[in-house]
N, C-alpha and C positions, 0 to 999 in steps of 0.2 A: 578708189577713194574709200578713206577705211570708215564705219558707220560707227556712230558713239554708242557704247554698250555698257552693261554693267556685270561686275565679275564680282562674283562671290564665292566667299570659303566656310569656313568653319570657324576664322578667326577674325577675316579681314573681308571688307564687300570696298572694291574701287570702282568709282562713277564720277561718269564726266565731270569732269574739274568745273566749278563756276564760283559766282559772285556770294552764291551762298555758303561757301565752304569758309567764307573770308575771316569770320570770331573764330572761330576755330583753331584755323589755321594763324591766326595774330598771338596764341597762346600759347603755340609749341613753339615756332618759327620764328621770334622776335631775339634769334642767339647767334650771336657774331658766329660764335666756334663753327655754328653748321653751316657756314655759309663763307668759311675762308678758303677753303680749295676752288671756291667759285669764282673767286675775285671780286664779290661787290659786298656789300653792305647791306645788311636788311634789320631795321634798327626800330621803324619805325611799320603804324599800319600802312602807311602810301606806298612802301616797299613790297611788302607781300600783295597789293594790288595792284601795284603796279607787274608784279608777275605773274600775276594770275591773267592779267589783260595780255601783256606776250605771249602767255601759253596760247590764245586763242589764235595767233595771228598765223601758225604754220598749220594749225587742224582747220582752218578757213581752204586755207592752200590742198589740203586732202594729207599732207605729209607727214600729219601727225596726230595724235588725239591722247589727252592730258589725262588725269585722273585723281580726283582726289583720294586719298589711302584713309578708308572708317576702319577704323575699331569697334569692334561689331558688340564688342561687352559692355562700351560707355556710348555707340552712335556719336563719336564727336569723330572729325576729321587729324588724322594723326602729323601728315606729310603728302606727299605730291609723289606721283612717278608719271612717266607715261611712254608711250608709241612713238617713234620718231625717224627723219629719214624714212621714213618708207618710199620701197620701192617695189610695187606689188608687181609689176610685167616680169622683175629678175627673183621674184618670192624671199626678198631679205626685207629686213626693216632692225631696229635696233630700241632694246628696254632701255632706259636711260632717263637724267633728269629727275634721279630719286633723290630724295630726302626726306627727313622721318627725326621727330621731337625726341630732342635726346630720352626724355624717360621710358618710351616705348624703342630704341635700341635694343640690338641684341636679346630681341625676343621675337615670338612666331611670326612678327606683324609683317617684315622683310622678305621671311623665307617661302610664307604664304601667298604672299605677293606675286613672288617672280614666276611661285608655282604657278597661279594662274595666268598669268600673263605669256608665260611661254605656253602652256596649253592651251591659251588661244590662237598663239600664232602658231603652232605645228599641227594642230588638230583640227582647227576650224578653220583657218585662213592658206591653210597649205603653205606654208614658209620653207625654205629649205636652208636658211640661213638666219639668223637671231643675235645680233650685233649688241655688244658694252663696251664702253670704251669710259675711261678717268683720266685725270692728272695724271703723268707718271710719278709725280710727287707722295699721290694720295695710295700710301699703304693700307690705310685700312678698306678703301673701296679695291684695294686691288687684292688683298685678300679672300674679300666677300666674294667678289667674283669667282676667286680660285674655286673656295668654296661649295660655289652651286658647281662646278664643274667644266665651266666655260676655259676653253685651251685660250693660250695667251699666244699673240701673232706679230705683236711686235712694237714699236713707237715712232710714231712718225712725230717726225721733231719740229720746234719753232711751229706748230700745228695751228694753234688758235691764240687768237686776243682776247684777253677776260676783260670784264666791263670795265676793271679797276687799272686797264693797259697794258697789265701783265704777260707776256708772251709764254704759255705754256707747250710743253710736250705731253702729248694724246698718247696712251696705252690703250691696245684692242685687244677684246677679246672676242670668241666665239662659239655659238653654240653650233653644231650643224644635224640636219635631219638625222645620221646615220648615229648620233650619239643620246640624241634624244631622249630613248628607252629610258639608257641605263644616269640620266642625269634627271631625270623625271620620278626614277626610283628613287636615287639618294634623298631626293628634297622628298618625296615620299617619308623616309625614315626618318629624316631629319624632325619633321614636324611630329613624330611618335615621339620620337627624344629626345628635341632641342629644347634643354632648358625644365623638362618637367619628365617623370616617370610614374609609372601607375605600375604595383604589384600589388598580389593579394597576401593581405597580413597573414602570419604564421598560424595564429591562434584560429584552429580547427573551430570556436565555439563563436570566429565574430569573422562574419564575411562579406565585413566590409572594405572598400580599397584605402589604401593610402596613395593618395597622388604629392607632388609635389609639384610648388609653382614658383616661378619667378615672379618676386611683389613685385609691386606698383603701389599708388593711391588709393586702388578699389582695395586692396587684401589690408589696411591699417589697422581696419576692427579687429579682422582675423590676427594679426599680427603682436597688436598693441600688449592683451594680457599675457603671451607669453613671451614678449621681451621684459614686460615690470617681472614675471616669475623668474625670469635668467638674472634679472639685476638683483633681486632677492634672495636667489641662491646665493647669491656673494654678498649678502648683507648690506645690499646698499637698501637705502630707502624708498619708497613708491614714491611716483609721481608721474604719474599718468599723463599730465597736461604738458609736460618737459619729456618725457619720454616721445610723447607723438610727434612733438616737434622735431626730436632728432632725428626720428625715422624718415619723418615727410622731407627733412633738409637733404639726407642722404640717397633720398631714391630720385628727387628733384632735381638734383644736381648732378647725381651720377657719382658721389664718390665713394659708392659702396654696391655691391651686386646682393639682392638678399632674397633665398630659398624658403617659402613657408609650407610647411605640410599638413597635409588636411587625411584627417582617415572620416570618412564621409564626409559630411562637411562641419566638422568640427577644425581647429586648429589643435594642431599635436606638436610641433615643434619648428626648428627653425635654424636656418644657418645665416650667417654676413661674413659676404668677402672682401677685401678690401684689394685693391692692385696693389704692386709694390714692382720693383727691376734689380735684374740680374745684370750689373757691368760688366761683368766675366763673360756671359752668352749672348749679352746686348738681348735680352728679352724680356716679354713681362712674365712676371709670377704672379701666383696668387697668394694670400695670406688668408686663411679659414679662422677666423677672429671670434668666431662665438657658434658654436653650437651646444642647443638645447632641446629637450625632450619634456614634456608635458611626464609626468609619472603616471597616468593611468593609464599612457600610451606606450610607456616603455616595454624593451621584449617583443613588439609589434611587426620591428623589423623595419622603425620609422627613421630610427637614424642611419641605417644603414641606406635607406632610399633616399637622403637629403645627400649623404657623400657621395652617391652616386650621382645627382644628378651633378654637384659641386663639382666634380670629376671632369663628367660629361662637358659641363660647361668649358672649362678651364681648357679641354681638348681642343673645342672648336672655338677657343677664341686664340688655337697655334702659342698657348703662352707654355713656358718652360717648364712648369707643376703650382703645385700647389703647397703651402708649410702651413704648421700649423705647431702650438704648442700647448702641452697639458700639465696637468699637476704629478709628480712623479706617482702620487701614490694610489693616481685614479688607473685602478688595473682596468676594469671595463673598457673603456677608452681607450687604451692604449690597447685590448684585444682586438677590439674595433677596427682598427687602423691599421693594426699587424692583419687583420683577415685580409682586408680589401687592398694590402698589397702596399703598404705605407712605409718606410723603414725608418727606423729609430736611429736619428745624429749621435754618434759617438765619438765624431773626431772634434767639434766643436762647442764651446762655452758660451751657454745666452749670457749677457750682461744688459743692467737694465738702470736706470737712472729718473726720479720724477721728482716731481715738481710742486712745490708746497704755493697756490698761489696767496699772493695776499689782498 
């Protein structure tokens, strides 16, 4: 019977799931979207406690134990994973039963997670098998998985009923002891450079780092004056109080990915990505929609660290590339981009059309 514990990282601590995770969890977790591969509805608070009360009912039975997912930089509770199926006499048991508030997607909070969780069970609990399994519907859980490095085994079909009646087919995956190492490294690396990178700036006479970060909420302050300075490179007017607005709409919602770079802890510049699809390769792309550089940071070697990480990203979200467009006569930029390996369109014509509202 497995004993409730608590696991900690550097980005994420999960602990036994309970009643007090419940505000929390009512503030990520009240989004149809994360909750339609599932087949139910969680609309309301009664919903999310009402499955915070079934989580208890198979860790009662020993076969499983819940956790709630903290983000260690705000302590509020993000999402849910936990232990499951456990079958300690045969040493498998299976991660599963994650979810995670859309604004904290596709950042450390996922990758750090599984890290610890399979490093409990291969290291501590002696597992010899570490089971996932999704929708076979659900590409992007089935990705993620590819991802951490877990082999794919197969679908067993008409599998389960979802609460909504739905009759789904189960895709497995697996992790097993003999692969362990080298899958315990990758998420090692992963976490150096999912999403963020630290080099030391050029200038021999300031040695301090530039890191870059995927915003959220908490980077706004850091964020805020150099979007009004990118809006005022283009002569648009400040406004500070509409600017934060769009920011907060866009990270809250998710329909923009945005890199901030810090050379100590100052904010020095800044990228937003937006998605967009290729129907030629049926993939997504990215569209690199704004990058800016603070000027007393420029030469730093700052912007070259934000398209790395822009890069970086766009790899491990398996999307097609990335586009971007500049002013022809900004040579810098365009050096920039020819360095890092960018190639300039010449077989086709932007055309562009807007709109006068009234």
């Amino acid at each position: 019977m497995l004993e409730p514990i608590t696991l900690e990282g550097n980005y994420v601590r999960l602990e036994p799931l309970s009643m007090r995770h419940l505000d929390d969890l009512c503030e990520v977790g009240l989004n149809p979207a994360l909750w339609r591969m599932a087949g139910r509805a969680m609309t309301k608070r009664e919903d999310i406690q009402a499955y915070i009360e079934e989580a208890f009912l198979p860790e009662t039975a020993g076969v499983a134990l819940p956790f709630a997912t903290i983000d260690k930089a705000s302590g509020k509770a993000v999402g849910s994973t936990r232990f499951g199926n456990v079958a300690l006499a045969h040493k498998r048991m299976e991660i599963g039963w994650t979810w995670i508030g859309k604004p904290y997607q596709r950042t450390r909070i996922n990758t750090e997670a599984k890290l610890l969780m399979l490093t409990h069970g291969f290291e501590t609990l002696g597992m010899n098998r570490m089971e996932l399994k999704a929708n076979a519907k659900n590409d992007q859980s089935r990705r993620a998985m590819e991802r951490l490095g877990a082999k794919y085994e197969g679908v067993l079909r008409r599998h389960t009923i979802l609460p909504n009646g739905t009759v789904r087919d189960t895709v497995y995956y697996s992790i097993v002891r003999d692969e362990w190492a080298a899958v315990k490294a990758g998420l090692e690396a992963a976490l150096q450079h999912e999403y963020e990178v630290e080099t030391v700036a050029d200038d021999d006479d300031n040695d301090e780092k530039i890191t870059v970060h995927r915003a959220d909420s908490r980077h706004l302050e850091l964020l805020l004056p150099l979007f009004d300075g990118y809006r005022q490179f283009y002569e648009q007017p400040s406004n500070l109080e509409a600017e934060e607005a769009f920011l907060r709409e866009r990270i809250l919602k998710q329909e923009s990915v945005i890199f901030v770079a810090l050379v100590g802890n100052k904010g020095a510049g800044f990228t937003q990505l937006y998605p967009s699809f290729s129907s030629v390769t049926m993939q997504r792309q990215w569209i690199l929609n704004d990058l800016f550089v603070e000027p007393e940071f420029r030469k730093l070697g700052v912007a070259d660290a934000i398209m790395q990480t822009a890069e970086e990203f766009s790899y491990a979200d398996n999307a097609k590339g990335l586009v971007l467009s500049t002013a022809v006569d900004n040579l810098p930029a365009q050096t920039l981009y020819e360095k890092r390996g960018w190639k300039r369109d010449t077989a086709f014509y932007t055309y562009e059309k807007y709109f006068v509202q009234s």
